[in-house]
N, C-alpha and C positions, 0 to 999 in steps of 0.2 A: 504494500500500500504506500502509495508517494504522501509525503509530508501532507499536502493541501488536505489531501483524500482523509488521513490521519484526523488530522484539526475539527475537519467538516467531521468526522463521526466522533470526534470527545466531543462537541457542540451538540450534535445529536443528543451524545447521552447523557451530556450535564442539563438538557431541557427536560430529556425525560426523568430522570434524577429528582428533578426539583420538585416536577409534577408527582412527583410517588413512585416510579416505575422501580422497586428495588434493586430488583435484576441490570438492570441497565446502570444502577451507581455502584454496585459491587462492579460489573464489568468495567466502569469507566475509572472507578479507584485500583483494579488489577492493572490494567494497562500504564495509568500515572506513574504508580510507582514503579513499574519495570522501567519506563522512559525519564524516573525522575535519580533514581539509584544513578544509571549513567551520567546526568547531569550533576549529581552532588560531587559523584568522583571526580570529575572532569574539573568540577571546580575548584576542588579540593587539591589536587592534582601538586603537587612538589612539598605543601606545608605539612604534611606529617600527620593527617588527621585517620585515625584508625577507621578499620572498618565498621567494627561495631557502632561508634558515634558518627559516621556515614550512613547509618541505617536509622539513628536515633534522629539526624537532620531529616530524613526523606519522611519519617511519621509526624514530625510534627510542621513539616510540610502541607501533608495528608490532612492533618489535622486543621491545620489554616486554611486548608482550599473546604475542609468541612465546614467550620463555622463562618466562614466566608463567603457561601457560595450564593447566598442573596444579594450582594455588592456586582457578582458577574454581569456585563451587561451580554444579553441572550442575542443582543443582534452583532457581537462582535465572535471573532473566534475567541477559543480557548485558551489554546496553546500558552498567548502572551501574556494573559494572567496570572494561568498555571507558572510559571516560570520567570516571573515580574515577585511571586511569592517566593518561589527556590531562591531564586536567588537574596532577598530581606531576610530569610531564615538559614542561612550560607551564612550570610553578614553579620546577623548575630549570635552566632556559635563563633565562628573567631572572635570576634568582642568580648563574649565572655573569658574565651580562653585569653584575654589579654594579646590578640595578635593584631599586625593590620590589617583592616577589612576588605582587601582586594579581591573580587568575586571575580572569575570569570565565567558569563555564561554565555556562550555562543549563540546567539539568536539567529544565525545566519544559515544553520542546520534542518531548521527549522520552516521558512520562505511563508509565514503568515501573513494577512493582509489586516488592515485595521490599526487601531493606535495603542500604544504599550496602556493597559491599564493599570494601575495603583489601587490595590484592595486597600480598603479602611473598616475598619470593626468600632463603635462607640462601648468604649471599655464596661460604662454603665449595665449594659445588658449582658455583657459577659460575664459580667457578677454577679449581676441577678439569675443566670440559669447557672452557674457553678453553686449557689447555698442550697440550691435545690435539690444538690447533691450530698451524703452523709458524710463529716467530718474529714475522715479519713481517705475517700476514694476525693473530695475535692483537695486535700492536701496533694494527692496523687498528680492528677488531672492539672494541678495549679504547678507543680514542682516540673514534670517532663515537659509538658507541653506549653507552659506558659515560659515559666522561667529556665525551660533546658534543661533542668539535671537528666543524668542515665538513668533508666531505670533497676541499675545495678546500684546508684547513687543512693537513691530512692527507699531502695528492698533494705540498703544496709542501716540506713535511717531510722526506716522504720520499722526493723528487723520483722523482716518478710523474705520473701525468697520470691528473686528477680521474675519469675515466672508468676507467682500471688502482684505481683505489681504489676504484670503486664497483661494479667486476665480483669485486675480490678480497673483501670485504664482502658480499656477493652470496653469492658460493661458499663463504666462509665460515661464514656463517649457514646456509646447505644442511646445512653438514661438521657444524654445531649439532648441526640438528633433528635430524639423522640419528642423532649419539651419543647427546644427550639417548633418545629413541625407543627405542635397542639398550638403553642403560641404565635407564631408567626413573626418575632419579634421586630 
């Protein structure tokens, strides 16, 4: 499938996505993250960033293009949304690690039409659907995906085992979709 071709079907199935179609955001979150792993690396590429926190960047990626995906505008492609996010969450994983923020992300790989969008989230409402979550999986939820720890970081914290943190982060991000969805925010 050529790049264009690509684009036109994650548009596809970020519309059916939004509308409810399950099947179609499981497929269109399998594909992201196959296409987004290469981009993390690629960006990542000479500074020394393991694989495992390569994989930690690509979910909370996932995670941004999740609670993000009302910001998309549906008459534009994808692609340079999707990858407008990889790379602000590139940028601040070196940041935290105290590096310089030089991302590189090839957009030229790519051949999308339309104009680079800028996701924004109003922190407000992200608060309001994180209390809604019990203590502990919002500590979770608030810790990986908001502020970047590992979920190895996480599990040792909260003496849990890396695997109980990535099922409770799992089912939390579910308990998300779900309210954001009821609520509409």
């Amino acid at each position: 499938m050529d790049r264009k071709a690509r684009d036109a079907e994650w548009s596809r199935l970020m519309r059916a996505a939004i509308a409810g179609d399950e099947g179609a955001y499981r497929t269109l979150l399998a594909d992201l993250s196959h296409v987004l792993r290469g981009v993390v690396r690629r960006g990542f590429a000479g500074v020394g960033i393991a694989r495992d926190d390569v994989e930690d960047v690509v979910q909370d990626v996932l995670l941004a293009i999740h609670l993000k995906r009302h910001t998309w505008d549906a008459s534009m492609p994808l692609g340079p949304w999707m990858l407008a996010i990889a790379r602000n969450k590139m940028i601040d994983d070196l940041r935290r690690r105290g590096r310089r923020p030089e991302v590189s992300v090839d957009l030229t790989q790519f051949e999308f039409e339309g104009e680079d969008q800028q996701a924004s989230i109003d922190a407000h409402d992200v608060t309001r659907v994180l209390n809604r979550l019990p203590e502990r999986n919002r500590e979770i939820v608030q810790a990986i995906s908001i502020d970047g720890h590992s979920a190895r970081d996480v599990a040792a914290r909260l003496g849990m085992t890396e695997i109980a943190v990535r099922v409770a982060l799992h089912r939390s991000l579910k308990t998300l979709a779900d309210t954001y969805q009821e609520k509409k925010l």
